[in-house]
N, C-alpha and C positions, 0 to 999 in steps of 0.2 A: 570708467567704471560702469556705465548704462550700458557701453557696447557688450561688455564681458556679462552683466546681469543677462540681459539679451540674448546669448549665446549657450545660460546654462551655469551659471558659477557654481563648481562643484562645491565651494567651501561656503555661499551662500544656502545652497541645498542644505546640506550638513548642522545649518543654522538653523535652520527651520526645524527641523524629521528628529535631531538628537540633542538632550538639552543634556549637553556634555559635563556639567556644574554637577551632575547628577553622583559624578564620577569622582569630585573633589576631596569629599572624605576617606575614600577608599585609596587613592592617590596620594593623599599626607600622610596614611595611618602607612601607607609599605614606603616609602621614600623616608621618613623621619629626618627632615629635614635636622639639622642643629639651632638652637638659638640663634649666631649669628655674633655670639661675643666673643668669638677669637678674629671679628674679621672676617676680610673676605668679599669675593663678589659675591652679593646674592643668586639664588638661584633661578634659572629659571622655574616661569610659573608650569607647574605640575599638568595644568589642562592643556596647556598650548603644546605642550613638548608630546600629551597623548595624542590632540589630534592630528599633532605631524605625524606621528607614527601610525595611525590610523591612514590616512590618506596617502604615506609614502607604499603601504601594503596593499590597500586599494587600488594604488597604479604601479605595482609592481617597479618602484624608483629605487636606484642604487640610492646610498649614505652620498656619494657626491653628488650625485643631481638633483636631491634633494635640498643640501646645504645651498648649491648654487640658486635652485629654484625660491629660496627662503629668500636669499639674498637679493636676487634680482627682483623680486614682488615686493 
């Protein structure tokens, strides 16, 4: 982890410059999640799935390389 800070961690950057949280009510009011009482996996969290999409458009990453890029980190 020190080598990759070292190097420039895009997604540390991003931590720092954009307080993404900003983004949370805007993000629950258009998703409307459901309660959750029929079941069900929960969903994922609303910020995390924006700054994937953020940064898969930022490095111009297909929908696979992204899933595997998730996976493998």
């Amino acid at each position: 982890m020190a080598r990759l800070s070292g190097l420039g961690d895009q997604l540390e950057a991003f931590s720092r410059i954009v307080d993404f949280e900003t983004f949370r009510p805007d993000l629950d009011r258009a998703l409307a999640y459901s309660d959750g009482s029929k079941g069900g996996r929960p969903p994922f969290d609303p910020v995390l799935m924006f700054k994937i999409l953020v940064i898969q458009t930022l490095n111009n990453l297909s929908d696979e390389r992204t899933e595997y890029l998730i996976n493998d980190r």
